[in-house]
Every structure is written in structure tokens, then in C-alpha cells.
C-alpha positions, -999 to 999 in steps of 0.1 A, spaced: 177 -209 135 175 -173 119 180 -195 86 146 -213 85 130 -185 98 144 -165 68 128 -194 42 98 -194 62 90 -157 55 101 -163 24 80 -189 17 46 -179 -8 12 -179 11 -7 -210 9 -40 -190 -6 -13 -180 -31 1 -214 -35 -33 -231 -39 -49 -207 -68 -56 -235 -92 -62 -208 -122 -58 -176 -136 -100 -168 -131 -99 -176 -99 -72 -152 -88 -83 -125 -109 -108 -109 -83 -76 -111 -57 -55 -90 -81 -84 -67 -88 -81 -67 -51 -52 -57 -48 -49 -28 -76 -77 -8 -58 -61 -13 -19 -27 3 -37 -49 30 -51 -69 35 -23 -36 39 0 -16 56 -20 -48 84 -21 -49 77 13 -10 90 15 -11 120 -9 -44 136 14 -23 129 38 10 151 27 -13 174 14 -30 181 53 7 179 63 20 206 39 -15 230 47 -1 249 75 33 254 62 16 270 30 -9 291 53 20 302 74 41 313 39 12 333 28 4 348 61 43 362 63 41 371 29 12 401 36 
């Protein structure tokens, strides 16, 4: 059972399967590239707001 469940996740996307050529996939890719950009900007703003108190609370000790 945990088998075939294993080589159905495994298994490619039908959408992905089914892309008959390169043009038509291209805009999918393109896609793709700006979701990982726009997460991992996303993820540094996001480290950045974590770090901010830390860093205000080292200068504030510092005076």
C-alpha cells in the first residue's frame, strides 16, 4: 500500500505530462521563475522584520 502511494506522488502532473511543446510551456516556466523570486523576497523581508528588534535592542544597550 505505502508502495503505490509512493509512485503515485511520484508520478509527473498530467498538465506536465501533456505539454505537447517547448512554446507552450514556456509561459509556465516563466511562471514559475517569478513565484521563486517573488517568495524568496517574500522570505528575506521577512528575516529582515525578524532580525529588526534584535538590532534595535543591540543599539539601544550599546548607548
Amino acid at each position: 500500500m505505502r508502495f503505490t502511494r509512493l509512485l503515485t506522488m511520484l508520478r509527473p502532473h498530467p498538465a506536465v505530462a501533456m505539454a505537447a511543446s517547448p512554446q507552450e510551456s514556456a509561459p509556465a516556466g516563466r511562471h514559475r521563475v517569478l513565484w521563486f523570486i517573488a517568495l524568496w523576497c517574500a522570505g528575506v523581508m521577512g528575516a529582515v522584520l525578524l532580525a529588526l528588534p534584535f538590532r534595535l535592542l543591540m543599539d539601544a544597550c550599546m548607548q
